[in-house]
N, C-alpha and C positions, 0 to 999 in steps of 0.2 A: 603848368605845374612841373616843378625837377622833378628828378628821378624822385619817385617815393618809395623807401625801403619798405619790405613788407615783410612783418612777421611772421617766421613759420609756424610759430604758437598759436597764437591768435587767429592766423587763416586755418589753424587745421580746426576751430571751434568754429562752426557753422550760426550757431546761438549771438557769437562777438559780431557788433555793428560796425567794427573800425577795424583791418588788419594792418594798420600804418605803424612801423618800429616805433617804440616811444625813445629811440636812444639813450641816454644815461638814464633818463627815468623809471629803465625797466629793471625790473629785478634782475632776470635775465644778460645785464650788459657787466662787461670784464674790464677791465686794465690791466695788464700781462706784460711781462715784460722774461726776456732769457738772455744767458750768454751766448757771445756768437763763441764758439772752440774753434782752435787750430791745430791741425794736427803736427808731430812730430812725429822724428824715428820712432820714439821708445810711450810717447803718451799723449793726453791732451791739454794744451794748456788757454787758460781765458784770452780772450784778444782785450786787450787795454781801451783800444779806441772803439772798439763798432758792439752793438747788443741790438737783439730782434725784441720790437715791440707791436703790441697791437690792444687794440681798443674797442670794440664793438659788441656785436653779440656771442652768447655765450652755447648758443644753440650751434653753430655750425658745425658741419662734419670734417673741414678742414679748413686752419686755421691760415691766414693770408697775413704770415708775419711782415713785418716792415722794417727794413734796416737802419738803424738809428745812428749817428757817430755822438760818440760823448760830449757833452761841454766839456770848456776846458775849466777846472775852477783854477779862482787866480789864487797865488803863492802869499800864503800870508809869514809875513814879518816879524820875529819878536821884538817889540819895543821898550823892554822892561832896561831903566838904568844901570 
């Protein structure tokens, strides 16, 4: 068996027969996402390319963001006569 994630919710209930994450299935579970900021002389501004995401549970006491880089979308065209 992999790693099996174990609920801190569910383990702290002694009565619960299964303390295994249900991942998305849990009430419990997030998708978050933030701007990465850059700093300048005078403020802060968004970074175009990179934003911290994360996915998992909702219980933790520090969250293990993940740096992401943007797609790129592609350049649409107008085709109008």
């Amino acid at each position: 068996m992999a790693n099996a994630k174990v609920c801190p919710f569910a383990a702290a209930q002694p009565q619960q027969k299964n303390s295994d994450c249900l991942g998305e299935e849990c009430a419990c579970y997030v998708k978050m996402q933030k701007s990465l900021l850059m700093q300048t002389d005078s403020n802060k501004l968004v970074d175009p390319e990179y934003f911290y995401r994360y996915t998992g549970c909702g219980l933790v006491a520090q969250v293990p963001w993940e740096l992401i880089k943007h797609e790129e979308k592609p350049k649409t065209t107008n085709l109008n006569p």
